[in-house]
C-alpha positions in Angstrom: 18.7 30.8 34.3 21.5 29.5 32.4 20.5 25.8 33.2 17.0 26.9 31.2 19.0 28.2 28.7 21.2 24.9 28.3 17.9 22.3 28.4 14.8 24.3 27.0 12.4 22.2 27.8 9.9 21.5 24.6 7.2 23.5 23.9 4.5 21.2 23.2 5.1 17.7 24.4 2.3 15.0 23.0 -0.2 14.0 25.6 -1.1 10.2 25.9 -4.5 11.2 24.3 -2.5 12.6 21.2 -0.2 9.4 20.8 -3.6 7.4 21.0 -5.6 9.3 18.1 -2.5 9.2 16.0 -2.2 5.8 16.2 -6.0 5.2 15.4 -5.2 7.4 12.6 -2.4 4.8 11.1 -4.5 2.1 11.7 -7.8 3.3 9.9 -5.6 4.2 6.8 -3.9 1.0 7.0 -7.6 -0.9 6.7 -8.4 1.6 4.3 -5.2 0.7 1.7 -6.3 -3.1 2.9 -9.8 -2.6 1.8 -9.0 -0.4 -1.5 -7.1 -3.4 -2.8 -9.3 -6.1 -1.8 -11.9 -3.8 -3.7 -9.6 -4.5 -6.9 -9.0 -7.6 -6.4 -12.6 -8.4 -6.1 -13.5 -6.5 -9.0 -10.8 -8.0 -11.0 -12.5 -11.4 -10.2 -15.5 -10.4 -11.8 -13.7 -9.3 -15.4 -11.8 -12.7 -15.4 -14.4 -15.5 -17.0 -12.1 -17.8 -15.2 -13.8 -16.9 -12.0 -17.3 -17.6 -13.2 -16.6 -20.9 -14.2 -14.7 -21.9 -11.4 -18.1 -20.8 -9.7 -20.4 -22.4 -11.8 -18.5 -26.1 -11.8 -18.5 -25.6 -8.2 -22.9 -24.9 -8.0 -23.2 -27.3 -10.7 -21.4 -30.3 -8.6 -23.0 -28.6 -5.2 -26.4 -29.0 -6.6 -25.7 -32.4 -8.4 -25.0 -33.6 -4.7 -27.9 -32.0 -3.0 -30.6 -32.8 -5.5 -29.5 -36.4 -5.8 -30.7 -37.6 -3.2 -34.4 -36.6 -4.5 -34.0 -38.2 -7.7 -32.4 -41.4 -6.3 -34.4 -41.6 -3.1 -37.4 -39.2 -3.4 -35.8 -37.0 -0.3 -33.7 -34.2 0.0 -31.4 -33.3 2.8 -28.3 -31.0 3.4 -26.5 -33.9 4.4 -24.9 -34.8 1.6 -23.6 -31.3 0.6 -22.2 -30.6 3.6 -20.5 -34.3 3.3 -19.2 -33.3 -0.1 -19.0 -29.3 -0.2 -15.6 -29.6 1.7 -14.2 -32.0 -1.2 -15.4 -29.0 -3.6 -13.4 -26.3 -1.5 -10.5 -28.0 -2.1 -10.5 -27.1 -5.8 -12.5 -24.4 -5.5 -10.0 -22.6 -2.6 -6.4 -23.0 -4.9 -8.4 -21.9 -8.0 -9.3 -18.7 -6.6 -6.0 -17.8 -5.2 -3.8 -19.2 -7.7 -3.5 -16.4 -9.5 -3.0 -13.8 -7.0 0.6 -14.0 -6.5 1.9 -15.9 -9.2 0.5 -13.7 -12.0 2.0 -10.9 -10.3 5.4 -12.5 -10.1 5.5 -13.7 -13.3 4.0 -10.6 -15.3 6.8 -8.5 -12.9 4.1 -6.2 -11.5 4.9 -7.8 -7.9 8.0 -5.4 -8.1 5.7 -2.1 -9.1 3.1 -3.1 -6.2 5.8 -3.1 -3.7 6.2 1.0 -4.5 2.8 1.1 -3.5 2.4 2.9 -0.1 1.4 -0.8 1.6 3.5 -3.2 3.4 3.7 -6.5 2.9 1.2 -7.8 5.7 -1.4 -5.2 4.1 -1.4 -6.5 1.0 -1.4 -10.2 1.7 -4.0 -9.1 4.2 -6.2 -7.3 1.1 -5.8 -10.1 -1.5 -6.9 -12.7 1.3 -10.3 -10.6 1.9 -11.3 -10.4 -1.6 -10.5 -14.1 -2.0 -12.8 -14.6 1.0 -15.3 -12.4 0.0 -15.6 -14.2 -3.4 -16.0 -17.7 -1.9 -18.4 -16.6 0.5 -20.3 -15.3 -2.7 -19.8 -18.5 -4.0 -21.3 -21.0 -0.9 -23.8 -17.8 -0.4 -25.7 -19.0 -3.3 -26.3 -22.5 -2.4 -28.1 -21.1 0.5 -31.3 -21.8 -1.8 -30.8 -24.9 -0.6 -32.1 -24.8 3.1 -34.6 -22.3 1.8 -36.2 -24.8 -0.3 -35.9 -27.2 2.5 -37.7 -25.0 4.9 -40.7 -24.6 2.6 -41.2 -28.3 2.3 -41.5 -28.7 6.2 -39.4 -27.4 9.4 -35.7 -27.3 9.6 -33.5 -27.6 12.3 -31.7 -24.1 11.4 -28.8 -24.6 14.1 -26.8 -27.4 12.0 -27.7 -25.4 9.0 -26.1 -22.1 10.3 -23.1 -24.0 11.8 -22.7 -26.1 8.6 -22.2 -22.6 6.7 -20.1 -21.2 9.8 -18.1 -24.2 9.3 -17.7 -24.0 5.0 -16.7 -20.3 5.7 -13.8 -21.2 8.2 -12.6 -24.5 6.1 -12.8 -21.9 3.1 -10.6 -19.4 4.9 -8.0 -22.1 5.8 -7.7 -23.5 2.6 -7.1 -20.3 1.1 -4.6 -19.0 3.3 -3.0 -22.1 1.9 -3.5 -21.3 -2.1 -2.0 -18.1 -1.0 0.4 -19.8 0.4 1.7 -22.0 -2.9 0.7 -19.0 -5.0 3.9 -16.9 -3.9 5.8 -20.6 -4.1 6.1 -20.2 -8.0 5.2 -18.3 -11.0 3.1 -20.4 -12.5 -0.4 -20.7 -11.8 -1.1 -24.3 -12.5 1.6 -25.2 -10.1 0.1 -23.2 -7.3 -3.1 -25.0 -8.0 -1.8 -27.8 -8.3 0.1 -27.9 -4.7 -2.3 -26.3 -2.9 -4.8 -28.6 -3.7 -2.2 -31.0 -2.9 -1.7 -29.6 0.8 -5.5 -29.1 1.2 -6.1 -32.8 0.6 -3.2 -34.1 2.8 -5.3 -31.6 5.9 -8.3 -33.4 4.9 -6.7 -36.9 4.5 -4.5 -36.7 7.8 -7.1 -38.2 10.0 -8.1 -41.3 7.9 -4.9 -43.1 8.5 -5.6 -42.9 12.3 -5.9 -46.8 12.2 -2.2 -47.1 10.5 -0.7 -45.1 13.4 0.8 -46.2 17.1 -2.1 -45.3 19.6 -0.1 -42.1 20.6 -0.7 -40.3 17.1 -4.1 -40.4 17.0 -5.1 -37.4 19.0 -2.7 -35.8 17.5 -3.5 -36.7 13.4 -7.4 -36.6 14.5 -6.8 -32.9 15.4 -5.0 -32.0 12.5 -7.5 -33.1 10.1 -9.9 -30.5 8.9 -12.5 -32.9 8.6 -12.8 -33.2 12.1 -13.0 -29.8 12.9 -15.8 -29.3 10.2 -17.9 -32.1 12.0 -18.7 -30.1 14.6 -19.6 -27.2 12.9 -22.1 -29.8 10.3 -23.7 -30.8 13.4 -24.2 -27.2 14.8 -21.6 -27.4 17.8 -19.3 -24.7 17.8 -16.6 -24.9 19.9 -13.4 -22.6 20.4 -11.0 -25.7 19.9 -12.3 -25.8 16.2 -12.4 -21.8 15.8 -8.6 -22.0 17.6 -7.7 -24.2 15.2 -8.8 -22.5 11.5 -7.4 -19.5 13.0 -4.4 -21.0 13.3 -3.7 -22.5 9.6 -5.1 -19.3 8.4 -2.7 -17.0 10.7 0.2 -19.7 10.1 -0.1 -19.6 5.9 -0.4 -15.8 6.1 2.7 -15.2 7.9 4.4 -18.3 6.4 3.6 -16.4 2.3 4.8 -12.8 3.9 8.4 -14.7 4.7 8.3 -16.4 1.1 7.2 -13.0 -0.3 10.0 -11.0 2.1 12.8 -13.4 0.6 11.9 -12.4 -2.9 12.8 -8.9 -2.5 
């Protein structure tokens, strides 16, 4: 009696079933902070007229390269803008996220969005997204392109979908990257500026594979995200290539949320 009296044993004691439901609580208001914000960000996208000419040079270039080919050689092709549509990203990408950390650095309101019930990770995560979302907006409307391909004659759809798979995943990469610069400094030209700076470096890695001893070459070939975009152009997708956008996408991310750590 006196040893119940010493160590009462608690009254209700969470089940594994309880600990479970609690955490799938957290985690569906975690997505849902992460999707309010991407929300905003998206939205904000849309007020700015910076973001509808970013989009319009990039179409206006896009279809200059896929109708060219007509005019020049009375046939069209996707070739030639899946050739060039990486070049593009690379403005495209650090023009879209230049502003997303810098602005918020510079104008202070970095410090008031940090009081904001989100950790870092959440909203690096929701700024990414509606970056994302607004470049996939962006390539989505050149999909006229195949359209008006297909009503000419048949199309081989496979390296058309893994063409797109592939812009999407190149996108992603280079904007984890703008992200990246973007928390680098406060002002948004210089973000643009070096992320398009790092972008081309990726993209210019393996062309110097005949400048480099014979035991580079894998290793510069694999870096490049030319080579990895190939595949996809050609419709083969293979894990090596998803592995390896993953990876500059999940090693920018965490590389801003140390930047971003050491600023507070």
């Amino acid at each position: 009696m006196e040893n119940a009296v010493k160590n009462p044993k608690p009254a209700f004691a969470p089940t594994d079933g309880a600990k479970a439901s609690s955490r799938l609580a957290a985690t569906i208001q975690a997505w849902q902070r992460i999707a309010g914000l991407a929300k905003k960000e998206l939205y904000s996208y849309f007020y700015s007229p910076i973001a509808y000419v970013v989009m319009v040079i990039y179409l206006v270039f896009a279809g200059w390269f896929f109708f060219s080919r007509f005019f020049l050689f009375g046939t069209m092709d996707l070739r030639t803008y899946f050739g060039t549509a990486p070049l593009l990203l690379m403005f495209l990408a650090p023009a879209i996220t230049m502003r997303l950390l810098s602005e918020e650095i510079n104008s202070g309101s970095y410090e008031m969005l940090m009081t904001l019930p989100l950790s870092t990770a959440q909203m690096l995560l929701g700024k990414f997204l509606a970056a994302f979302t607004f470049l996939a907006i962006t390539i989505g409307l050149t999909l006229s392109y195949p359209l008006t391909l297909s009503t000419l004659g048949p199309l081989d759809w496979g390296p058309v979908v893994g063409g797109y798979l592939g812009l999407l995943a190149l996108g992603a990469a280079y904007l984890s990257l703008g992200l990246f610069t973007s928390a680098l400094t406060r002002n948004q030209i210089v973000a643009f500026i070096l992320g398009f700076a790092i972008c081309f470096s990726l993209f210019l890695v393996d062309k110097i594979i005949m400048f480099v001893p014979g035991f580079l070459v894998g290793i510069l070939e694999y870096l490049g995200v030319e080579y990895h975009f190939q595949n996809f152009s050609r419709g083969v997708i293979d894990s090596k290539d998803l592995l390896y956008f993953a990876s500059v996408v999940i090693l920018a991310l965490l590389g801003t949320r140390l930047v971003l750590e050491r600023r507070k």
